[in-house]
C-alpha positions as CSV (number, residue, x, y, z in Angstrom):
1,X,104.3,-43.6,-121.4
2,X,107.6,-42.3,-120.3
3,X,108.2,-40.2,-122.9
4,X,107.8,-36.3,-121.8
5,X,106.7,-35.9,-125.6
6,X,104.1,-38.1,-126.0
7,X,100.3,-37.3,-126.5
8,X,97.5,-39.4,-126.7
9,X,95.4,-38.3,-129.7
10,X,92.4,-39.6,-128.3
11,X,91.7,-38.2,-125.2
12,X,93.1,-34.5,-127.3
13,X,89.8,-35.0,-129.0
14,X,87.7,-36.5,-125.9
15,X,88.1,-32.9,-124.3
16,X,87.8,-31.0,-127.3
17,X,84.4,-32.3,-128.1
18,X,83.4,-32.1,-124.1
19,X,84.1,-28.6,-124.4
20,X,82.4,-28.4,-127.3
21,X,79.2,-30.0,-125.5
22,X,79.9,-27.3,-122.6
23,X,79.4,-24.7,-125.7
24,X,76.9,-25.7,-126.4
25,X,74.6,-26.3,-123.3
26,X,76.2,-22.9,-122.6
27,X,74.9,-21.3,-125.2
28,X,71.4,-22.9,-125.4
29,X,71.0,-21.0,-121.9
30,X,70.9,-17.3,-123.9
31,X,67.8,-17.8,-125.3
32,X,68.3,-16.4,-128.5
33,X,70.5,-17.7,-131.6
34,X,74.1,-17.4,-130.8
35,X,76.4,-14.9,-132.8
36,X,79.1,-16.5,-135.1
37,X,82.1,-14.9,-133.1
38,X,79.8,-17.2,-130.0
39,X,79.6,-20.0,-132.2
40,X,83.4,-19.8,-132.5
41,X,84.7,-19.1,-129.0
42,X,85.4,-21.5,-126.3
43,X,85.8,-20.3,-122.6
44,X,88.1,-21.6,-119.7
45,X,83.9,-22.8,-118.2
46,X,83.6,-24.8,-121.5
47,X,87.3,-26.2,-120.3
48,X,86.0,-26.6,-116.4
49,X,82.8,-28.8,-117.3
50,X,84.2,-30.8,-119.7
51,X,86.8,-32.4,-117.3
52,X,84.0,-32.6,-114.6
53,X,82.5,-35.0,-116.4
């Protein structure tokens, strides 16, 4: 669209939940159960492999 203001909802949540998929095989790598404040963090890496995708 040629609208400087427009957002597409959909691909907003595609990337969110590819990070969140990042976080998680992230986290699985630790070998012990994640802390909440881990749980609850997303990191530019989580950002990285998501759009690698």
């Amino acid at each position: 669209m040629g609208d400087p203001n427009f957002g597409n909802a959909r691909d907003a949540r595609k990337l969110f939940e590819g990070m969140r998929k990042a976080q998680a095989q992230r986290l699985r790598i630790l070998g012990r159960i994640p802390t909440a404040e881990e749980l609850q963090l997303l990191v530019p890496d989580d950002l990285i492999a998501a759009t690698e995708l």
